[in-house]
BAGULO-616849 format. One line per field, with one value per residue (C-alpha): residue in one letter; x, y, z. Coordinates in steps of 0.2 Angstrom, whole numbers, plus 5000, padded with zeros to 4 digits. Example, Ala and Ser with C-alpha at 12.3 -4.5 7.8 and 13.67 -1.06 7.14 Angstrom:
BEGIN
rest c(A,S);
X c(5062,5068);
Y c(4978,4995);
Z c(5039,5036);
This chain:
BEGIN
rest c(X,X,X,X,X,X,X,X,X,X,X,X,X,X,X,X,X,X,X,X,X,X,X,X,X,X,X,X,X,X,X,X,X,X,X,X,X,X,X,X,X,X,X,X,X,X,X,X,X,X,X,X,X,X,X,X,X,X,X,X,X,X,X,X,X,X,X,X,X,X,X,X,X,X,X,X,X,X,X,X,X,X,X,X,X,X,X,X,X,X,X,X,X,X,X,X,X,X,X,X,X,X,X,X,X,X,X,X,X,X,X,X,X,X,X,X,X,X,X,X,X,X,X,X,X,X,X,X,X,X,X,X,X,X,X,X,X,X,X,X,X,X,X,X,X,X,X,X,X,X,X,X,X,X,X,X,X,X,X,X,X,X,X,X,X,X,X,X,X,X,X,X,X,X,X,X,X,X,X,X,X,X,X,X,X,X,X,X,X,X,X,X,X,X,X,X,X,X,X,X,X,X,X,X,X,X,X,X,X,X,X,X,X,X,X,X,X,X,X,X,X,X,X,X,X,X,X,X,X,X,X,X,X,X,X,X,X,X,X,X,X,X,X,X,X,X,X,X,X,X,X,X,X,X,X,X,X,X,X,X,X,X,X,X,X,X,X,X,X,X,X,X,X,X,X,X,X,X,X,X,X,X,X,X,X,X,X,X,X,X,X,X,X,X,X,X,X,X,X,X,X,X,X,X,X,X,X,X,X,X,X,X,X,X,X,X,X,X,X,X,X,X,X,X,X,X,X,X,X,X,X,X,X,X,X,X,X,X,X,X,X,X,X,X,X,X,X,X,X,X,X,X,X,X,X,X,X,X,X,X,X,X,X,X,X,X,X,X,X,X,X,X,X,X,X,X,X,X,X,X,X,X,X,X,X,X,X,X,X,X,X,X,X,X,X,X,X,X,X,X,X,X,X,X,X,X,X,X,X,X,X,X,X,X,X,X,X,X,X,X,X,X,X,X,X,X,X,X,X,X,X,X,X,X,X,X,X,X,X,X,X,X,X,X,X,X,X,X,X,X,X,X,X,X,X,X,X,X,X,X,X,X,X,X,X,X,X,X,X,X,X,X,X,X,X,X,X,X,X,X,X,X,X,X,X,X,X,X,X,X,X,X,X,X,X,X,X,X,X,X,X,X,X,X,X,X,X,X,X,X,X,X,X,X,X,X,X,X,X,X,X,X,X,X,X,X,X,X,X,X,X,X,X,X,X,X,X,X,X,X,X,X,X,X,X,X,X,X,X,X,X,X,X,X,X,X,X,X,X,X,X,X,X,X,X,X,X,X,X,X,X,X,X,X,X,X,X,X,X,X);
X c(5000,5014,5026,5029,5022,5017,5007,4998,4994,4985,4976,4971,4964,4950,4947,4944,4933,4922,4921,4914,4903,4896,4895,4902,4906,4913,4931,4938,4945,4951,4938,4934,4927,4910,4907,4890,4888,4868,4864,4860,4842,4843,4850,4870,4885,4899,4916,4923,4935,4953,4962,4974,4989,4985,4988,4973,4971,4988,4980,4985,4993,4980,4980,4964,4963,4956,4938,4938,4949,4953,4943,4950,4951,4938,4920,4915,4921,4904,4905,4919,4917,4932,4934,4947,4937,4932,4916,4916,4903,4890,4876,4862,4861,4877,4877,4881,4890,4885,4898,4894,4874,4877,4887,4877,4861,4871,4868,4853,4835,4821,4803,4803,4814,4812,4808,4823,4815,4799,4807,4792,4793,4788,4788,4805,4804,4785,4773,4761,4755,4740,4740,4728,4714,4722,4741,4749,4746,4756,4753,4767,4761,4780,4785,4782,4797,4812,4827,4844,4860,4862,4845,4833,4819,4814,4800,4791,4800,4818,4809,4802,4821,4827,4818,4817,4838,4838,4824,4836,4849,4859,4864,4870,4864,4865,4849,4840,4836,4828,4816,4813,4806,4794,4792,4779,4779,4783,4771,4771,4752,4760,4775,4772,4764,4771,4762,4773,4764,4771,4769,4759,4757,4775,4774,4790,4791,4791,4807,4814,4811,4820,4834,4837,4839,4833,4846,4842,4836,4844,4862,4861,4848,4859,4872,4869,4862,4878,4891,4883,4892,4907,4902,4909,4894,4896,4912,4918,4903,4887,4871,4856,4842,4849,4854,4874,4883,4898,4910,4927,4934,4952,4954,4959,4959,4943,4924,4918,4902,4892,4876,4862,4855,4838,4834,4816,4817,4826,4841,4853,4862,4881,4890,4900,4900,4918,4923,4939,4949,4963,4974,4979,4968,4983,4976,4959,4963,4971,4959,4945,4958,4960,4944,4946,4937,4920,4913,4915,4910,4924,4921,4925,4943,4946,4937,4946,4963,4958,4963,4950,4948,4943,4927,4925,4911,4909,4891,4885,4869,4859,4863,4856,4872,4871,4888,4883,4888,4879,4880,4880,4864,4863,4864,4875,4889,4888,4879,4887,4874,4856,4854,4847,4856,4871,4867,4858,4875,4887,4877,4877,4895,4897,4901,4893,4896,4913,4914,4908,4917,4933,4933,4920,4918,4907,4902,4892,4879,4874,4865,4849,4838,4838,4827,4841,4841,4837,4821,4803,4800,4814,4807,4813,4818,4805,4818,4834,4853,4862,4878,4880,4895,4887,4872,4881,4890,4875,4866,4884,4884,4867,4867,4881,4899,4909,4925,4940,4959,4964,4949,4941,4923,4918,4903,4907,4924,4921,4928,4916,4927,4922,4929,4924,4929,4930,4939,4957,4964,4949,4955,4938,4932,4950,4949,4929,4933,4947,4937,4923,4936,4945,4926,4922,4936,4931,4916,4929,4925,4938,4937,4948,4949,4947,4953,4952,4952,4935,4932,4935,4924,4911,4911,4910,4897,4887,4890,4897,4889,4908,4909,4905,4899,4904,4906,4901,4891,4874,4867,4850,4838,4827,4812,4810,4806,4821,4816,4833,4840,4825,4816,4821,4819,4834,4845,4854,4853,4849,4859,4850,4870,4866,4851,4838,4823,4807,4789,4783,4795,4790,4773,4773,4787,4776,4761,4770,4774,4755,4750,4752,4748,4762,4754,4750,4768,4777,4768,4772,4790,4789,4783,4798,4810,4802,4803,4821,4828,4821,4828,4846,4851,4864,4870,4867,4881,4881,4875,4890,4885,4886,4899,4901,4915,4909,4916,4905,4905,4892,4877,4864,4845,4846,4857,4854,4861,4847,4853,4870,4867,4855,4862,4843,4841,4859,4851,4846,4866,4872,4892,4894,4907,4921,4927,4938);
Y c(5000,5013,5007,5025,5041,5044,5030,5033,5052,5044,5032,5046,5056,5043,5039,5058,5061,5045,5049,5066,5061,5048,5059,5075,5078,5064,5053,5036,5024,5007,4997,4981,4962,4961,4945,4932,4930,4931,4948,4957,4958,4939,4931,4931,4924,4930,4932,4943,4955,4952,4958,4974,4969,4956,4955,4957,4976,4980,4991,4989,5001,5012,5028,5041,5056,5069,5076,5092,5098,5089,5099,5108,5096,5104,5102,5105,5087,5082,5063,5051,5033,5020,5001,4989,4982,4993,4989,4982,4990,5004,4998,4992,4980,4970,4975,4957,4961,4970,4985,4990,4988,5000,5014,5010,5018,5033,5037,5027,5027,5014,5013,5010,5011,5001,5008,5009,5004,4992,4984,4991,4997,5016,5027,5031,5035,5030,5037,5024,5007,4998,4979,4969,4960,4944,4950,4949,4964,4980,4998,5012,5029,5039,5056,5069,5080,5069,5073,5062,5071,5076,5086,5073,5069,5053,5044,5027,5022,5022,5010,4998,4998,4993,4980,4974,4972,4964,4951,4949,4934,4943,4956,4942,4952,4942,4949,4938,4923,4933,4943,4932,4916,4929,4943,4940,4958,4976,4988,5007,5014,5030,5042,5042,5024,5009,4991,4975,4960,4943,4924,4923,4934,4938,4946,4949,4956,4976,4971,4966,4981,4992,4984,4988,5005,5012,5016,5031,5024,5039,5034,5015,5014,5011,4999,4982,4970,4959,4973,4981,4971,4979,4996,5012,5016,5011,5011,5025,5037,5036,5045,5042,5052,5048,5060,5060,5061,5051,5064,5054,5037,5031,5016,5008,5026,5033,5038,5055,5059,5075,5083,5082,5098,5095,5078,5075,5072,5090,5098,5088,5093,5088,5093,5079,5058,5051,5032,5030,5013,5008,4997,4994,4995,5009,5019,5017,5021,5038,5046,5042,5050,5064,5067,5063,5048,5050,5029,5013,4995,4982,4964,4956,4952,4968,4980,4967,4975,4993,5004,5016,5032,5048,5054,5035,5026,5005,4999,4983,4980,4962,4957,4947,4935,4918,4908,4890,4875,4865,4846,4837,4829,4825,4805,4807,4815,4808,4796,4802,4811,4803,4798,4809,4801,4806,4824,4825,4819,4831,4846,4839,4838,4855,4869,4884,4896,4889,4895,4910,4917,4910,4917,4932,4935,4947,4955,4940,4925,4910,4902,4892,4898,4902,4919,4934,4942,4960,4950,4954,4936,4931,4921,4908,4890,4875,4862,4863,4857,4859,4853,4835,4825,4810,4810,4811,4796,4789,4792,4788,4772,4768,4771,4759,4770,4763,4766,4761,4755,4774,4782,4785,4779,4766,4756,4742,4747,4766,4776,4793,4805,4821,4837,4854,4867,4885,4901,4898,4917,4922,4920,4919,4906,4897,4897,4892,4876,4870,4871,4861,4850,4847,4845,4831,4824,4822,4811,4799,4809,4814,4829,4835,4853,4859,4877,4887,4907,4914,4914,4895,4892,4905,4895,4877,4881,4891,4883,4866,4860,4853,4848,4836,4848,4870,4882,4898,4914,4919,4936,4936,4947,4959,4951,4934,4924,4910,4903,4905,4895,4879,4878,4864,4877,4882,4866,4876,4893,4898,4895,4878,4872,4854,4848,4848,4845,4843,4845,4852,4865,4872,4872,4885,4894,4896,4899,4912,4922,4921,4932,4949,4946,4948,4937,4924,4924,4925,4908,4900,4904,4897,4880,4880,4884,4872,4856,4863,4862,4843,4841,4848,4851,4862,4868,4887,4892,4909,4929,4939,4957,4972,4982,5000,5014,5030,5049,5060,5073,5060,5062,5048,5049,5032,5019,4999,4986,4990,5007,5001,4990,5001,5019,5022,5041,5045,5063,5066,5062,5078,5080,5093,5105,5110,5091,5089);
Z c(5000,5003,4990,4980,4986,4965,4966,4985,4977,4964,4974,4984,4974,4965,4983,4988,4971,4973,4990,4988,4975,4986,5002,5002,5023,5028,5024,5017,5029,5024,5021,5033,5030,5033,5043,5038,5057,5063,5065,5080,5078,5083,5095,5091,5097,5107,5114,5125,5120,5117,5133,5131,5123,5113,5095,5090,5096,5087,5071,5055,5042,5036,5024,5031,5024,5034,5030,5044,5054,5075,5085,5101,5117,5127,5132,5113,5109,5119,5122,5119,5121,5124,5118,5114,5099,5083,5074,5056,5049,5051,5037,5045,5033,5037,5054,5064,5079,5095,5093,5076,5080,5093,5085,5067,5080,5083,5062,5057,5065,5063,5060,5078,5095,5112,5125,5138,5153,5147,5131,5123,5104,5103,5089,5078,5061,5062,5073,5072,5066,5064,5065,5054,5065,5063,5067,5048,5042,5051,5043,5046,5046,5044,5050,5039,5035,5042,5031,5027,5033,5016,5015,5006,5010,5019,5011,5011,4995,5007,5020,5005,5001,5015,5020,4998,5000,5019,5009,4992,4994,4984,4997,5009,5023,5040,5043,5028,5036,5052,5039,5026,5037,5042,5029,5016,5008,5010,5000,4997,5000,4999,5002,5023,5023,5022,5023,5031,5028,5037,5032,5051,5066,5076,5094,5092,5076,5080,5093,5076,5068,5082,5078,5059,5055,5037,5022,5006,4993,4983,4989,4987,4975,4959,4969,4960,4977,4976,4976,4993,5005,4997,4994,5004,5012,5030,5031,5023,5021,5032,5027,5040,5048,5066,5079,5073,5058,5052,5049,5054,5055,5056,5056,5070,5079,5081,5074,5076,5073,5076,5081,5068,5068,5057,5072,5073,5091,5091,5097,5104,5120,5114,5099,5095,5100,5097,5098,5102,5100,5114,5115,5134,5150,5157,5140,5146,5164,5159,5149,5162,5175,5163,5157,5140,5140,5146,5149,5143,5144,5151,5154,5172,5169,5165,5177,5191,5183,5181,5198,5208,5198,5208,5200,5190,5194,5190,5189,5184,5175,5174,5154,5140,5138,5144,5143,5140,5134,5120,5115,5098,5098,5081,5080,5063,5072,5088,5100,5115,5122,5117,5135,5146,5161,5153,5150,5169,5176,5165,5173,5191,5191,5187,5199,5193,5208,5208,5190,5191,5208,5199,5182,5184,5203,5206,5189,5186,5191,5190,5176,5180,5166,5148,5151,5153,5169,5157,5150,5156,5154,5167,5180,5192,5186,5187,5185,5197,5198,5209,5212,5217,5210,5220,5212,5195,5197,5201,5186,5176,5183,5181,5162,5162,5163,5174,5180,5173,5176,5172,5182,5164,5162,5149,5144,5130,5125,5125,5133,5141,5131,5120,5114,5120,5107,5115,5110,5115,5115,5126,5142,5151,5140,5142,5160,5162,5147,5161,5175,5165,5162,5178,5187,5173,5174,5193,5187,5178,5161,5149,5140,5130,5126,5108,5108,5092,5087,5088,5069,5068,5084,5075,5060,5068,5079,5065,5049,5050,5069,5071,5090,5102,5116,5111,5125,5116,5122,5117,5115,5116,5110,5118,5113,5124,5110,5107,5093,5085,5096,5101,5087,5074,5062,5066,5063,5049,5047,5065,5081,5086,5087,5093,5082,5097,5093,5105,5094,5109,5111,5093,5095,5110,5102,5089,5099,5110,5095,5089,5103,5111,5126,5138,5153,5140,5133,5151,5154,5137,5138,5156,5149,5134,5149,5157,5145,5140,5157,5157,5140,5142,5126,5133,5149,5156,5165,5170,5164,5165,5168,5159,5167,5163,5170,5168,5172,5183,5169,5158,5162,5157,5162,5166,5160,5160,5148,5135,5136,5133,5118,5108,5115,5116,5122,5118,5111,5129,5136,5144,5147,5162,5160,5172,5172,5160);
C-alpha cells in the first residue's frame, strides 16, 4: 500500500473524488470484511473482547485522509466513548455484531425504537402502526418531513428499500434469514405509509424492527444487490436520519460523529460523540483519569485489573448474555449424548458458583435459566441442579459408565470421552473450558479441550455444527422469544448448534409468538424453559453482567444494559462541564 508516494497520490485522489461524489462531509477509511455471522436483531453469538495487549488490538497500516479539521480538546468534543474492539461496519444492513449495532444507531434510525425501561417498541421514524385483525398485516404511518443528513427527504420508498435488499439473497445480509422466514411483503400505499405484511402473526416482530435502521434509497439505489456488501457506504461514508453524523473514521483510531441539527426528536444537547479505539487498559485508565474519555464497557477480567479512579464510577447492569455449553445431539455425528442420564449427570458435576466466583467474581451470576436476567419474561427455574458429583456418578453408573483401570469411564469398550471446542485466545472462556474440564474429569469423564480462534469456533458452531459439546456465548435478543435457538427450524441457518429437537418446544414457540399478550407469553415461555431444562440440550452456566465505567462529567438519564446495547436516548446524554 505505501510502496511510491506517486502512486499513493494517485490512489488518493479517486478515493477523495468517489468519495465526495458519494458523500460530500465525511472521509475514506480502509475498508473492513463484513462477517456472515447472525445479525443482531437475533439472538447472536459472542466472545469477549481480546484483553489489552494482545495481537489482535495492534491496528493495522492504514491511509485516512482527513475530511475536517481535529477539534480543540475541550468540552466542545461532547462525548467520547472507549473500547478495545472497533466495529466492522455501520450499514444496517450487514450489521452482525453487537459494537457495530450500537454505533450504526448513533447514524441510522428505525421505524421503531424500544423503550429503555419496558422493552416496549415506541415510535422512531413511524409514529404509528395499525395491525391487521388477525396479526399479519402492520401499517406504518411515517413522520412527515424527516430529512437524510444530506438534506433529502425521507419517504416510504427508502423504508420499501430497505427491507426489499435485507429480503434479496443477493445482498447476503445476515439479517436475511431473520426477515425472510417471516416477511411475506413490504408495499408502498403512499410516500408516509408503508404496509409489512408477514407469512403469520409475530409478537415479536416490532422488537425486530428496532433493531434495523433504514438506508436512502437515493444513495444506494443504483448499487447492483451483490456489490453492497462491498460498497463504501458504512464504512467510509454514512448517510442516516439519526441523531449524529459520520463525519470521521480512522481506522483503528477513532469515529467521530456530530450533532444532527435538522433531528426530529430535536436539538441535541452535545455537539459531538467520538469512539475511540485503545489498546491497553493503562490507556483506558488515563483518559478516564483525565477526562478525555467519558465511559465505557469492560468485561469482568478487565474491570478486576483497572485501579480506583477519583470521579470513575463502576456499575453493573443484569445482561442478555448467557455463557453455555451446547451438545452434539445429532445422532450422525455423535451418540454420545442421546441419554438423558448422561446429560443430567454432566450438569450435576458442574460447579457453577465455583465457576463463576473463579473466572468472573462478582460481575456475574449463575445460570439456572435460559430467560436473561434483562428480560421481562425472566422468572425463576421450574427444573433445578444443583451441584452434586454423587448423584452424578450415580446416574453415570446407572446408564452403564463405569470406571475404569485409568479412572476413565467406559461402557462396551468406549471410553466417556468428548471434545469441548472454545475460544482459545479468550481468556475467560480458556479458564471456564478447564474448570469444565477438571470437574468432569472428577466424574471419571475425559474431556479434552478443543481450543480454536474465535472465527473457527464462530464457524464450527454456526455453519458446520463441528463439536462434540461447544462452550460459546449467546446474546439474546430483547424480545423473549428463542426461537433462533430451540426451534428445529433452526437446525441450519439459525443458532440451534446441537440439532435439538422437541415438537413440543416448537409448537409453544410458535404459539408464544402468535400472541400479544404479555401474561399469555410470560407463561408460554415458562413451559419452553420448562421442557428445556428437562431436555438439556445444553447447559446454562452463567449471565456475565454488563459492566460500565463512567466519568461523573456524563450524564445519562438512566442507564441499564438495554441502554448500553442500543444507546437508546443517547440525544438526551448531557456531558457537564468543568470536568475535564
Amino acid at each position: 500500500m505505501r510502496r511510491r508516494s506517486s502512486v499513493l497520490w494517485i490512489l488518493l485522489v479517486l478515493v477523495v473524488v468517489y468519495a465526495c461524489r458519494r458523500a460530500p462531509a465525511t472521509e475514506v477509511a480502509t475498508p473492513a470484511v463484513v462477517p456472515s455471522t447472525p445479525a443482531a436483531s437475533a439472538p447472536v453469538v459472542t466472545a469477549a473482547p481480546e484483553m489489552p495487549g494482545s495481537a489482535a488490538q495492534s491496528p493495522s497500516p492504514r491511509v485516512v485522509i482527513p475530511a475536517i479539521p481535529a477539534t480543540s480538546p475541550s468540552v466542545e468534543r461532547g462525548i467520547v466513548e472507549a473500547g478495545f474492539e472497533e466495529p466492522r461496519t455501520l450499514n444496517p444492513l450487514f450489521v452482525a455484531d453487537p459494537l457495530s449495532d450500537a454505533l450504526s444507531r448513533l447514524v441510522f434510525d428505525g421505524l421503531v425504537s424500544l423503550d429503555p425501561t419496558s422493552g416496549e417498541p415506541v415510535p422512531a421514524l413511524a409514529t404509528s402502526w395499525d395491525v391487521s385483525d388477525d396479526g399479519t398485516t402492520y401499517t406504518f404511518h411515517l413522520r412527515e418531513n424527516v430529512r437524510w443528513h444530506d438534506g433529502q427527504l425521507f419517504t416510504a420508498s427508502d423504508v420499501a428499500f430497505t427491507y426489499t435488499r435485507l429480503l434479496d439473497p443477493d445482498v447476503r445480509s445476515p439479517r436475511y434469514s431473520r426477515l425472510a422466514e417471516r416477511v411475506k411483503s413490504v408495499d408502498i400505499i403512499d410516500s408516509q405509509t408503508v404496509q409489512i405484511t408477514l407469512i403469520r402473526p409475530d409478537a415479536s416482530f416490532l422488537s425486530t424492527l428496532a433493531t434495523i435502521g433504514i438506508v436512502p434509497e437515493h444513495v444506494l439505489g443504483t448499487v447492483l444487490p451483490q456489490q453492497l456488501v462491498t460498497d463504501p457506504f458504512g464504512l467510509s461514508s454514512a448517510v442516516g436520519t439519526g441523531p449524529f453524523i459520520l463525519t470521521q473514521w480512522l481506522r483503528g483510531v477513532s469515529l467521530t460523529f456530530r450533532a444532527n441539527p435538522d433531528y426530529y426528536r430535536g436539538a441535541l444537547t452535545i455537539p459531538h460523540y467520538t469512539y475511540r479505539v485503545v489498546s491497553t487498559l493503562d490507556e483506558l485508565a488515563r483518559g478516564l483519569q483525565d477526562g478525555t474519555i467519558d465511559w465505557a464497557t469492560l468485561d469482568p477480567a478487565q474491570v478486576r485489573q483497572l485501579p480506583a479512579l477519583d470521579g470513575v464510577t463502576v456499575e453493573r447492569y443484569p445482561g442478555y448474555e448467557l455463557v453455555l455449553v451446547a451438545l452434539q445431539l445429532d445422532p450422525a455425528k455423535s451418540k454420545l449424548f442421546t441419554d438423558l442420564r448422561v446429560r443430567k449427570a454432566l450438569l450435576l458435576g458442574i460447579d457453577r458458583a465455583a465457576i463463576v466466583e473463579k473466572v468472573w467474581g462478582e460481575w456475574a451470576r449463575v445460570a439456572e435459566t435460559f430467560q436473561p436476567p434483562a428480560s421481562w419474561a425472566v422468572g425463576e427455574p421450574s427444573v433445578r441442579y444443583p451441584y452434586d458429583p454423587a448423584e452424578a456418578q450415580r446416574l453415570l453408573e446407572e446408564a452403564g459408565w463405569v470406571l475404569g483401570d485409568d479412572g476413565v469411564r467406559v461402557r462396551q469398550g468406549q471410553r466417556l470421552q468428548f471434545r469441548l471446542l472454545a475460544t482459545g485466545s479468550d481468556p475467560s472462556r480458556r479458564a471456564v473450558a478447564e474448570l469444565l474440564q477438571q470437574q468432569w474429569r472428577a466424574l471419571g469423564v475425559d474431556v479434552q479441550l478443543d481450543l480454536a480462534s474465535w472465527g473457527e469456533v464462530r464457524r464450527r458452531a454456526t455453519q458446520e455444527r463441528d463439536f462434540d459439546a461447544l462452550l460459546i456465548g449467546v446474546l439474546w435478543d430483547v424480545d423473549p422469544d428463542q426461537s433462533s435457538v430451540w426451534s428445529s427450524d433452526s437446525f441450519f441457518d439459525g443458532l440451534n448448534f446441537g440439532h435439538y429437537l422437541n415438537p413440543d418446544v416448537d409448537r409453544l414457540l410458535v404459539e408464544a409468538v402468535g400472541t400479544t399478550d404479555r401474561a399469555r407469553r410470560i407463561e408460554l415461555y415458562r413451559a419452553i424453559e420448562q421442557q428445556v431444562l428437562s431436555d438439556l440440550p445444553v447447559f446454562p452456566i452463567a449471565f456475565p453482567d454488563v459492566i460500565v465505567v463512567r466519568s461523573e462529567r456524563l450524564q445519562v438519564p438512566a442507564m441499564n444494559a438495554l441502554v448500553v446495547r442500543t444507546r437508546a436516548g443517547v440525544e438526551q446524554w448531557q456531558v457537564r462541564a468543568g470536568k475535564e
